[in-house]
C-alpha positions as protocol buffer text, in pm:
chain_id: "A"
residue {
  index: 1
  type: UNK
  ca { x: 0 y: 0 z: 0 }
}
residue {
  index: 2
  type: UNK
  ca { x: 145 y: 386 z: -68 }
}
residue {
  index: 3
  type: UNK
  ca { x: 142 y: 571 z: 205 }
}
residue {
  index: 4
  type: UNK
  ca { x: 56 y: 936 z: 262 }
}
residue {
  index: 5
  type: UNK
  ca { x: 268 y: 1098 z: 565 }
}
residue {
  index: 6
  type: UNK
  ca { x: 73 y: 1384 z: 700 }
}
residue {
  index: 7
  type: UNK
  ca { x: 188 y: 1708 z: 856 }
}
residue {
  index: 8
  type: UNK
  ca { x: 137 y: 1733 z: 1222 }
}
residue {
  index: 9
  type: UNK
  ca { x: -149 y: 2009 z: 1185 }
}
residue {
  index: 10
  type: UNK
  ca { x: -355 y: 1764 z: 1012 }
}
residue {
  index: 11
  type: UNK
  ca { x: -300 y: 1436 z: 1189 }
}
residue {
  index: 12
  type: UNK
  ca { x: -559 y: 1545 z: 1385 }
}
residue {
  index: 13
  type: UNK
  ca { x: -822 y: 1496 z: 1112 }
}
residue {
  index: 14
  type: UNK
  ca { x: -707 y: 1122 z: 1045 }
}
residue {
  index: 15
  type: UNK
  ca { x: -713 y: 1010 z: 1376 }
}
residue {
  index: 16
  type: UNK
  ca { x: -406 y: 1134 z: 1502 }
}
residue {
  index: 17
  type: UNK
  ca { x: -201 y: 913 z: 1211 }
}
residue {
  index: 18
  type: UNK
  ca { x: 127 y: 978 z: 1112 }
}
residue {
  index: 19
  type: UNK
  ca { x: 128 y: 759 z: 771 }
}
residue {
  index: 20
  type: UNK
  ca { x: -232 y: 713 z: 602 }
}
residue {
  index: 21
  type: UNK
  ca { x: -198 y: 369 z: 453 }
}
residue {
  index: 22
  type: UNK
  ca { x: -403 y: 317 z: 101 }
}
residue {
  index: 23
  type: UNK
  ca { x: -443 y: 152 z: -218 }
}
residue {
  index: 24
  type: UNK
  ca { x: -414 y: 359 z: -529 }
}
residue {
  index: 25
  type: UNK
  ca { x: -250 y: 437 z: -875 }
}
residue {
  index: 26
  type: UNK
  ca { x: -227 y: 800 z: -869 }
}
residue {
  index: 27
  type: UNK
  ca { x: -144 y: 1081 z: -600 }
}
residue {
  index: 28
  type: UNK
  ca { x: -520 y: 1192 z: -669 }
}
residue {
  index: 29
  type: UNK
  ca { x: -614 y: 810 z: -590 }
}
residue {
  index: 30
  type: UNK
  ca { x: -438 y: 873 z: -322 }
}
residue {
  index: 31
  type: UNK
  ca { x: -569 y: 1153 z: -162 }
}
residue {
  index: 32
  type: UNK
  ca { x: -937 y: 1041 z: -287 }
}
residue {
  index: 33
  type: UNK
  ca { x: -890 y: 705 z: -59 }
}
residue {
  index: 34
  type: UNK
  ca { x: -729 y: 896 z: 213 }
}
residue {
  index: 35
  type: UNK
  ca { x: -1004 y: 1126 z: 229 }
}
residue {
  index: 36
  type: UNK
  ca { x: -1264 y: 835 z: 212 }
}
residue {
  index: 37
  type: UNK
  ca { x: -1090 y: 691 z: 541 }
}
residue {
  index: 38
  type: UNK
  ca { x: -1083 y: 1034 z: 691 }
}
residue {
  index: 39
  type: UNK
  ca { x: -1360 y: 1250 z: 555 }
}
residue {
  index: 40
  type: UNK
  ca { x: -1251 y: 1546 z: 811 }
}
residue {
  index: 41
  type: UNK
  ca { x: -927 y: 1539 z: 572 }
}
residue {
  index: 42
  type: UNK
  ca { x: -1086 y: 1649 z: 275 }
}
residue {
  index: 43
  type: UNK
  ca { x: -1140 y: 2068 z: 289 }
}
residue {
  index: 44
  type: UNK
  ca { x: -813 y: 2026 z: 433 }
}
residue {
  index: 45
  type: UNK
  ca { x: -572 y: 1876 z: 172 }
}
residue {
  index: 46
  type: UNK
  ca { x: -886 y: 1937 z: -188 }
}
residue {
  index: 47
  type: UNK
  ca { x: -1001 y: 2236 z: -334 }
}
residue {
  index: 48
  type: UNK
  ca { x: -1346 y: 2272 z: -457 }
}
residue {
  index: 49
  type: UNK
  ca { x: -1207 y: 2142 z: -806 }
}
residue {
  index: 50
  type: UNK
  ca { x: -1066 y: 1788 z: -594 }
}
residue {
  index: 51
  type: UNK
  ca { x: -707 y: 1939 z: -682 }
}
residue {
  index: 52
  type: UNK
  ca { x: -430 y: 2004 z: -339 }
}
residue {
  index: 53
  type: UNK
  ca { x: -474 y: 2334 z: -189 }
}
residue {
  index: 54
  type: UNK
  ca { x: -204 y: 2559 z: -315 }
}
residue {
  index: 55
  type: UNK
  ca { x: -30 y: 2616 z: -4 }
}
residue {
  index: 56
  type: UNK
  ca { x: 34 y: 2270 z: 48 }
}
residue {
  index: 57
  type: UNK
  ca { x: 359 y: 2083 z: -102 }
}
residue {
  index: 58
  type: UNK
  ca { x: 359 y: 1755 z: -238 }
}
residue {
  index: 59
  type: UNK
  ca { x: 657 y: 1540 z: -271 }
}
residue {
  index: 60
  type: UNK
  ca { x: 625 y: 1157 z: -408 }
}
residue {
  index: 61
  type: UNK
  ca { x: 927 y: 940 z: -317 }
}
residue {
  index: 62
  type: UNK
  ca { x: 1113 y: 1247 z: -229 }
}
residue {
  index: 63
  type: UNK
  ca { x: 1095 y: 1456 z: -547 }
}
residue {
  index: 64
  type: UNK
  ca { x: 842 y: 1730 z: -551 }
}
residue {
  index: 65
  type: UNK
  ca { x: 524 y: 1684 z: -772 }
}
residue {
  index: 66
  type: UNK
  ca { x: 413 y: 1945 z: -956 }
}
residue {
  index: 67
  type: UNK
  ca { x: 137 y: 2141 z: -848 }
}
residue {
  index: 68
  type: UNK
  ca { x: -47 y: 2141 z: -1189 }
}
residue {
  index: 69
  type: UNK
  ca { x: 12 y: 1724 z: -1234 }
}
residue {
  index: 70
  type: UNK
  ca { x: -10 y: 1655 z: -902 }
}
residue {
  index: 71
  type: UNK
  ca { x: -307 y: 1444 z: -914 }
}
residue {
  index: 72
  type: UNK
  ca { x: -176 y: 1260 z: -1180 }
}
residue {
  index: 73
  type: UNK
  ca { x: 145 y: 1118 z: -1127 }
}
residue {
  index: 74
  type: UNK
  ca { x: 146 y: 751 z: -1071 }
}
residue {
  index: 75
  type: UNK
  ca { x: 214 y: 582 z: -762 }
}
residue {
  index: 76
  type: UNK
  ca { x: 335 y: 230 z: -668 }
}
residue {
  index: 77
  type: UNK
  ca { x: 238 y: 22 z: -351 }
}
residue {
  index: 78
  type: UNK
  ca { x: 583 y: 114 z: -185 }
}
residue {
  index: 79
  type: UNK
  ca { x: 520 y: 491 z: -263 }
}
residue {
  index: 80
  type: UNK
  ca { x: 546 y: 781 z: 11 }
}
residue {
  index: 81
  type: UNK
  ca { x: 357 y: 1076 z: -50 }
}
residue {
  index: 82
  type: UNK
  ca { x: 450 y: 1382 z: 166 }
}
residue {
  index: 83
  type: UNK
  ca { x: 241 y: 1656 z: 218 }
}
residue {
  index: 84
  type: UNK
  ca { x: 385 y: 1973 z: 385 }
}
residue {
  index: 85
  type: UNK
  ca { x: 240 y: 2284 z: 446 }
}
residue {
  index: 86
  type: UNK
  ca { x: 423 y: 2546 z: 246 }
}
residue {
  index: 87
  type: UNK
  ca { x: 559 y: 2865 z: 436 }
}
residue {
  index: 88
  type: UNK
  ca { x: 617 y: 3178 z: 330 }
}
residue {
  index: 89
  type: UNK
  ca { x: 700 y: 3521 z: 472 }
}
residue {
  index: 90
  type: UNK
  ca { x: 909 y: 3619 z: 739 }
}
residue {
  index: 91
  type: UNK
  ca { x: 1074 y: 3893 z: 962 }
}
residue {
  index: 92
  type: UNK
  ca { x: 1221 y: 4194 z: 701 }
}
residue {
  index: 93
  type: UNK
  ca { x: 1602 y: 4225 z: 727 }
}
């Protein structure tokens, strides 16, 4: 099964899990599944269009997806898909 491994804000929405374990061919597949296990996740990690919010980061295996395929890059039953919450800003200099 491909995992998904959650940030720590939104563990809270899939039962305090680190890793969301499911079955799928695609990130979207993914997410879909992961959300089916955990509807709280949903208006957390999909737009209204089922797409990844923008200011979340997805990386599969370790190389970041990009945001306009995201959905459809293909996944293997020993994938990790990371989702991190993107930052931006800061103090000025």
């Amino acid at each position: 099964m491909a995992s998904i491994r959650l940030p720590q804000v939104l563990r809270k929405y899939a039962g305090d899990l680190d890793f969301v374990e499911v079955t799928a061919a695609t990130v979207g597949d993914a997410a879909r599944a992961a959300v089916a296990d955990h509807p709280d996740l949903e208006i957390r990690l999909l737009d209204g269009e089922g797409r990844f919010h923008p200011h979340l980061l997805i990386f599969v295996d370790g190389e970041q997806a990009p945001r306009d395929s995201a959905m459809t890059l293909p996944v293997t039953a020993d994938s990790r898909i990371d989702v991190l919450v993107s930052v931006v800003g800061g103090a000025p200099t």
